[in-house]
Structure formats: C-alpha cells, structure tokens
C-alpha positions in Angstrom: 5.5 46.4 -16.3 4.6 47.1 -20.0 1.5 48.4 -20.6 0.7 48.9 -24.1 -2.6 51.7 -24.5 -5.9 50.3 -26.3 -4.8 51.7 -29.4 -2.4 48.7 -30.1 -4.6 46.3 -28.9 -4.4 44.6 -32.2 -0.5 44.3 -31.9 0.9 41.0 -29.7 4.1 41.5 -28.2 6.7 41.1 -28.5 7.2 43.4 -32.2 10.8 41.0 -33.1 12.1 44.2 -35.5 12.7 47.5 -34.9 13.4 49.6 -38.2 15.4 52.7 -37.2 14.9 55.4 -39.7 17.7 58.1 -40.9 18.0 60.7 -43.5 14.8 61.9 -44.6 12.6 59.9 -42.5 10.9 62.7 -40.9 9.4 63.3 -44.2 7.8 59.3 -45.1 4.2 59.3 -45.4 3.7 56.6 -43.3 0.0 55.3 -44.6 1.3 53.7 -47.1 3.3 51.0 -45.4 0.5 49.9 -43.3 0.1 51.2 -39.9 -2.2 49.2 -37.7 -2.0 51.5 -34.2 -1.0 55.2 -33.6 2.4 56.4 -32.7 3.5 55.2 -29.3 6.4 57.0 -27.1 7.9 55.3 -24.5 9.2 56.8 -21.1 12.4 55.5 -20.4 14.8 55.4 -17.6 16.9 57.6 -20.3 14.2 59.5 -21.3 11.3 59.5 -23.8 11.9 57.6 -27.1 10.7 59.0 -30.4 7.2 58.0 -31.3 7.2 54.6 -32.7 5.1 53.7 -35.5 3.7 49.4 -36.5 4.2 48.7 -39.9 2.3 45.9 -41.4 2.2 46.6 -45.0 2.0 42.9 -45.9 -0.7 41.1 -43.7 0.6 37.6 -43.9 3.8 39.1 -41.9 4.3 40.3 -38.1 4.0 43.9 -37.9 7.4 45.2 -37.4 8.2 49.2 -35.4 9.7 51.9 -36.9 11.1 55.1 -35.8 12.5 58.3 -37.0 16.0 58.6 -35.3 15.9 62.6 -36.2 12.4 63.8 -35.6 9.0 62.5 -36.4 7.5 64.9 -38.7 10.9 67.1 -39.2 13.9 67.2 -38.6 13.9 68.4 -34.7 17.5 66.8 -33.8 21.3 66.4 -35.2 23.2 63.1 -35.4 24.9 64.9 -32.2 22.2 65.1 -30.2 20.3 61.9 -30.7 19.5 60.5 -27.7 20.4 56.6 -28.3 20.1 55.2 -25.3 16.3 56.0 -24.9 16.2 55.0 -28.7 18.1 51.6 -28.1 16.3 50.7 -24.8 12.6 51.3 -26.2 13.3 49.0 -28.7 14.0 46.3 -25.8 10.9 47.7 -23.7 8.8 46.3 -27.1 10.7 42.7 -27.2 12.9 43.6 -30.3 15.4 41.2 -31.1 17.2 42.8 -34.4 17.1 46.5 -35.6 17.8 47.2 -38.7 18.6 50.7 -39.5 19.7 53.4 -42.4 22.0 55.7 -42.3 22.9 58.6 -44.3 26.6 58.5 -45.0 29.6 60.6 -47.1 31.9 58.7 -49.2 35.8 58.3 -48.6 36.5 55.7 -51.1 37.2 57.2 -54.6 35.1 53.7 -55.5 31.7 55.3 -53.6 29.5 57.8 -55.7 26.6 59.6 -54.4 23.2 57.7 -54.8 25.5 54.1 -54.0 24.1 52.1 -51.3 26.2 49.8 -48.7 26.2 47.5 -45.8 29.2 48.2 -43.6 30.5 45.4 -42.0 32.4 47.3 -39.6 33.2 50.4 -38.1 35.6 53.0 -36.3 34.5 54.9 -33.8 35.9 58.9 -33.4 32.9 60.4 -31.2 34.5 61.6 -28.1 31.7 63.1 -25.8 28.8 60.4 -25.9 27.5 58.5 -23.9 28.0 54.7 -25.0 27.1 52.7 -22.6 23.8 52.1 -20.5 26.0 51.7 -17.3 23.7 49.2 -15.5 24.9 45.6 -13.6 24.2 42.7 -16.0 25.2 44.7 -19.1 28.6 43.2 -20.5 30.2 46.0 -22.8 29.5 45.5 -26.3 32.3 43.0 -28.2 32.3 41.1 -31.5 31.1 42.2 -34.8 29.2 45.2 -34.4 27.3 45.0 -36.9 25.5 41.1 -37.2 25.9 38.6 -39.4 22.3 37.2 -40.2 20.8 40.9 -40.5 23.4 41.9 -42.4 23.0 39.0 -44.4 19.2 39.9 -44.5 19.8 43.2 -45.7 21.9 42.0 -48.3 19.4 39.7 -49.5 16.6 42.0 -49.9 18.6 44.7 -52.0 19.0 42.0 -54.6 15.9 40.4 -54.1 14.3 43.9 -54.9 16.9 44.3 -58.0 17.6 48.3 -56.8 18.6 50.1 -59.5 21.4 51.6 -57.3 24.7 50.2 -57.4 25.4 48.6 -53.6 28.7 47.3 -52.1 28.5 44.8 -49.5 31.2 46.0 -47.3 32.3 48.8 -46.5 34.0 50.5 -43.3 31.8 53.4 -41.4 33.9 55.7 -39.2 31.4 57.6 -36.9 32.3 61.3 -35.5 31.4 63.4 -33.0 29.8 66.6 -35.3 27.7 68.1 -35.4 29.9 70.1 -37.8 31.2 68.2 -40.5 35.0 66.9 -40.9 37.8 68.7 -42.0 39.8 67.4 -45.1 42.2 66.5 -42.9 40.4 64.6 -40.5 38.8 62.5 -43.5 42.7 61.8 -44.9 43.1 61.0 -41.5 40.1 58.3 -41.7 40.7 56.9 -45.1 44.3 55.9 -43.8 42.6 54.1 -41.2 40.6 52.1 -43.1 37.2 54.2 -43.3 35.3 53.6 -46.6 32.6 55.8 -45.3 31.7 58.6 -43.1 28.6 59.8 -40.6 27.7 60.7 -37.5 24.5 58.1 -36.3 26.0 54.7 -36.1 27.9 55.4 -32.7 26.9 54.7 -30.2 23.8 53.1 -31.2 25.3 49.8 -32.6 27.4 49.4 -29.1 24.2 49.9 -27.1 22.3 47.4 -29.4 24.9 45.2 -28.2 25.0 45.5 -24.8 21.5 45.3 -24.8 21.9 41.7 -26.2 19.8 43.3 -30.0 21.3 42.1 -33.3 22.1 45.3 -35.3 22.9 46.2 -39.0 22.4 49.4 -41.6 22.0 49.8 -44.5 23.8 53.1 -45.6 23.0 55.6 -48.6 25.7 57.8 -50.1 24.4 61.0 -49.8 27.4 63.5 -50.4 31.0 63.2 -50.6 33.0 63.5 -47.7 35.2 67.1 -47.1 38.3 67.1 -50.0 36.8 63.8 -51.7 34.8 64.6 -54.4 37.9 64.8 -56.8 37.0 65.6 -60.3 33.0 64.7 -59.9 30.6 67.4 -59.8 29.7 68.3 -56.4 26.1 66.9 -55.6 24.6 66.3 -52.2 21.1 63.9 -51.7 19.1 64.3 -48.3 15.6 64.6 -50.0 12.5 62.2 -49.8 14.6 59.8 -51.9 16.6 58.6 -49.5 14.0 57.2 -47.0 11.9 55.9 -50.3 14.8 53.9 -51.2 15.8 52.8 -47.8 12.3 51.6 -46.0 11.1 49.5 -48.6 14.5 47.8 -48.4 15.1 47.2 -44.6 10.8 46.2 -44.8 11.8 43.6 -47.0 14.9 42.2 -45.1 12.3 42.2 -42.0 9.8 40.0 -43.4 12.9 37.5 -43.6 14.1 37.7 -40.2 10.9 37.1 -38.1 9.9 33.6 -36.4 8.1 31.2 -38.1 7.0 29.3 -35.6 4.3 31.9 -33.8 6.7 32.9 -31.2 6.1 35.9 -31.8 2.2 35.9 -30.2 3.0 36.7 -26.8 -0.2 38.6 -24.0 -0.3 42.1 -24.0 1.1 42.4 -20.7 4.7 40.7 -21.7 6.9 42.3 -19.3 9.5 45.0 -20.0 10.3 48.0 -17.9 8.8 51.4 -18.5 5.6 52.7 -19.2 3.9 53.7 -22.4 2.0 56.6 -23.2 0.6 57.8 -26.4 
C-alpha cells in the first residue's frame, strides 16, 4: 500500500509526470520551481529510488515529480551505475504515466555542435552488462517506439513554444553504451555507420523499463561534448555546468503542463494503491 508521509499531504495522487533529471541536475536550486512537500525516497523491491522532489511552479497546473538520475545534491553516481529499475518503478509507485527526461549526450553527426539540443526519436542499444528488464509475470518486454509519440511531440512543442535560443533538431538517433569509460574512436565510427546521430550512456535501459512498465517515455538531449575522433576542425569544448539543467528543466516543465488531464483525473485519495512504502 502507498503511504505517502504528512509532508505531502497537500499533493493528491496520482503525480501523472515524472521529470527525470541528467547532467547537472545535482546542482538545480530547486526553490525556484516551486516545491510544495520535501524530498520523498521510495523503498523499492529494487532498492531505494533517489529522493523525489513536487514541482508546482505554476499553481493553475498539477504538481509534477522530479528527480536527479545522478545524485541529489552532487554527483554521487555514473551513467554505469544508475540504478534504473528502482528509478523507473518509483515513478509507477507515484501513478506516473509519462516521464520525460534529459540527457546529456556527445555528438556523432558532423551536423551536431556542442550547446544543440535534440529529441531522438530512436535508439541503439550497446550496454552489455545491465540489467534491462524488471523480470516479473505480467510484464511484456518492451516493443514499439521507444521513445513516444505524444511526449515527444510535447517536448517538441515547448522548445518552440519557449523560442530557445539553441538550435534543436527533432530527430536524431541515440546509441547508449555500457561506460563508464568513454568510447573509443573506433567504437564511435563503429556507431555512426550504424546510424547513431548521438552518443551517451543514460537512456538504456531506462526507456525499455518505462516500457515494460506500461510509462510513455521521451528526452530531451543536450550536446554537451563531441564524441571521441569527432570534433574535426572545431575547437574542442565540453559543457556539463549549471547550464545544462537551466536549459533543460524549464523546457521538459513546460512540455509537462501540456500533457496532464484536464478533466480532474488526476485528484485521486491519498491512499491510491501502489506497492512499496515511502519514507522521507
């Protein structure tokens, strides 16, 4: 049974968006997006998930979650050793029916500069030693488009709605490797003749396990360096800073606000059953 502590009793379940937060989200000041409760963690039957935070920094819209995929207040773990199952399955513990996420990302492409922002619409998957599935009767493996239409769409929609001064492609292919060292120049020739636009290390198996767990996924990737042998003739330049999660959150926020019900579905008791405890 889920049972939320006082300090959300403000919040009605269930929260229909989870924002998943990448690159430099460890280092968001938070109280300026609106939180309405304190950071929540959830046990898991995979674990605890990283505190979760409720957003609500426009009142006339549902609160949505957010969480730092790397660490709440640093970063305290690689893309390699994320643990995405406890990550995916807190978000269906809290009733979440779409996450959208960023993603910090290396570019393949020649046509991808650092800074450049994109919405892949697909992906390859090269990790080798994670786990990808939750492994549990009822679960059908993940299939289809990995990354959702309608919240891709969303995304999409709020980049231009915002008018981002960053250039932004709406397609683009994300391969996802195992790191946590980064890829050899052979490996990323290796990608590109694939079909890889893009490169990182977060996306698998997140998106799979949003799938099996019946959540509509998407990201929303920032170019943050070029990938190993690829930078060509352009000055090496590399962007993890505060700039990233400034651009990103405001963004994925935005394409939130247009993906909740309208209809009040949301206002559900308290008490709405999902597995797992809570504890603060």
């Amino acid at each position: 049974m889920f049972s939320p502590p006082a300090s959300t009793s403000a919040l009605r379940f269930p929260i229909s968006v989870l924002i998943i937060g990448g690159t430099a989200a460890y280092g968001l000041d938070l109280a300026t997006y609106g939180p309405v409760a304190d950071p929540i963690i959830l046990d898991t039957p995979f674990g605890p998930s990283p505190p979760i935070t409720f957003l609500q920094p426009d009142p006339k819209q549902p609160p949505v979650a957010f969480c730092s995929r790397h660490g709440a207040d640093q970063l305290r773990r690689s893309a390699a050793f994320v643990n995405h199952r406890a990550l995916i399955w807190a978000a269906r513990m809290i009733g979440a029916s779409r996450i959208l996420s960023w993603n910090g990302a290396g570019a393949i492409a020649e046509w991808l500069e650092v800074g450049h922002l994109v919405a892949p619409h697909d992906i390859i998957d090269f990790t080798r030693g994670r786990t990808a599935t939750f492994g549990l009767d009822g679960f059908a493996p993940a299939s289809g488009p990995a990354f959702q239409p309608a919240a891709r769409a969303a995304i999409i929609e709020a980049v231009h709605a915002l008018k981002h001064a960053a250039v932004f492609h709406e397609r683009g292919v994300y391969v996802c490797t195992e790191g946590p060292r980064l890829e050899t120049a052979a490996e990323i020739a290796l990608y590109a003749q694939a079909g890889a636009d893009l490169v990182g290390m977060t996306l698998s198996p997140e998106v799979f396990l949003a799938q099996e767990a019946g959540i509509a996924y998407a990201s929303l990737c920032y170019i943050t360096n070029y990938a190993t042998g690829r930078a060509g003739n352009r000055p090496a330049r590399r962007e993890f800073g505060p700039v990233v999660a400034n651009t990103c959150l405001p963004i994925l926020l935005r394409a939130a606000s247009t993906l909740h019900p309208l209809n009040g579905s949301l206002a559900h008791p308290l008490s709405a059953p999902h597995d797992g405890p809570m504890r603060r």
